[in-house]
Steps between C-alpha positions, in 0.01 A plus 500: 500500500614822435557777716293762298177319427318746639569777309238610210557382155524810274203487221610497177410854315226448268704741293796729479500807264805450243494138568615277166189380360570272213526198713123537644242350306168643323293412850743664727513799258104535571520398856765782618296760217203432730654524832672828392099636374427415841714664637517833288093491604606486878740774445293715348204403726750656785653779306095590476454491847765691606451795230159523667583544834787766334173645357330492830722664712586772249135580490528462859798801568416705235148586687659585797 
């Protein structure tokens, strides 16, 4: 038994921007495409939260 057993596993990254591509196939080509969508939509989901509460408290201090 090892003496660092315990310690977490890293995850391999789904993707890496620059990474080499020729060597993944047609279905891993589609499979990171989609997981980057998803994650440009949760991005933008947050970068659309945060501009309105920017929004918000401008509105906010600019009554006062």
């Amino acid at each position: 038994m090892a003496i660092f057993d315990d310690e977490p596993k890293k995850k391999a990254r789904p993707h890496e921007i620059g990474q080499d591509l020729s060597l993944l196939s047609v279905g891993d080509l589609s499979e990171r495409i989609g997981i980057l969508r998803d994650e440009i939509a949760r991005l933008e989901t947050e970068l659309k939260a945060k501009d309105n509460t920017k929004s918000a408290a401008e509105a906010l201090f600019r009554r006062g």
